[in-house]
N, C-alpha and C positions, 0 to 999 in steps of 0.2 A: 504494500500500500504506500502510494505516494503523499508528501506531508502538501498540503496545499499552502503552506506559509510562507512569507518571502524570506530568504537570510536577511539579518539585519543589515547588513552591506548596501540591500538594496534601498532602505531605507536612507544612507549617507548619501548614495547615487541620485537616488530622489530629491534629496534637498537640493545639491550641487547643482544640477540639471537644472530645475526650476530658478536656483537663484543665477544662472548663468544665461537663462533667456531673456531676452531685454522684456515678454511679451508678459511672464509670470513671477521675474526677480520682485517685482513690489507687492506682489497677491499676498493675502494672509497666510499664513503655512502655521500658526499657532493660537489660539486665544486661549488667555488665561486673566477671569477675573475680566475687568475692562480695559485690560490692555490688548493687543494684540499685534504679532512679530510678525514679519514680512519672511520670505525665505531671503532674500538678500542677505538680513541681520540673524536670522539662524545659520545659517551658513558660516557666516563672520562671526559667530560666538563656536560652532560644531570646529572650526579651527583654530580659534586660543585655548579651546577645552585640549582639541589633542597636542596644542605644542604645548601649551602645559605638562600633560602626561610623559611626553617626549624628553623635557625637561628634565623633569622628575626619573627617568630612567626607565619607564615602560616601556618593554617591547613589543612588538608584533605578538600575538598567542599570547601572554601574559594575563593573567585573570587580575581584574579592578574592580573593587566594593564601594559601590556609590549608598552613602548612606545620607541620602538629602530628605528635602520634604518635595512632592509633588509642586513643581514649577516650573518655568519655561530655562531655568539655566539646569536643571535636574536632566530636562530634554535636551539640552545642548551637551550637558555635559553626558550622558549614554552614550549618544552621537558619534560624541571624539573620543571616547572610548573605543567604541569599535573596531 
């Protein structure tokens, strides 16, 4: 039986993509609360998250324990984890 769920990768791909279209970079890609983040700026956060990690010495395959609270940098920070 095949898993019908996308890898998470796909989901980095996703953002990337969308924030690299001039037609969907400014479209919502998050709401939280009454804010709401463009993929442009998740994008631009899904990238200080992993050079941060990078920073810090994570590699590639490496397991990372996100203990936040439900929020748009919680999602940014998954992101660049991956």
């Amino acid at each position: 039986m095949q898993s019908t769920e996308s890898p998470p990768g796909n989901a980095v791909a996703s953002v990337l993509a969308h924030a690299a279209d001039p037609v969907t970079a400014d479209a919502v890609a998050l709401r939280y609360g009454a804010s709401a983040i463009s993929y442009r700026e998740l994008a631009a956060r899904v990238a200080r998250a992993g050079a941060g990690l990078r920073r810090l010495g994570v590699q590639p395959e490496n397991r990372v324990l996100l203990l936040m609270k439900d929020s748009p940098c919680m999602v940014a920070a998954y992101l660049g984890a991956i």
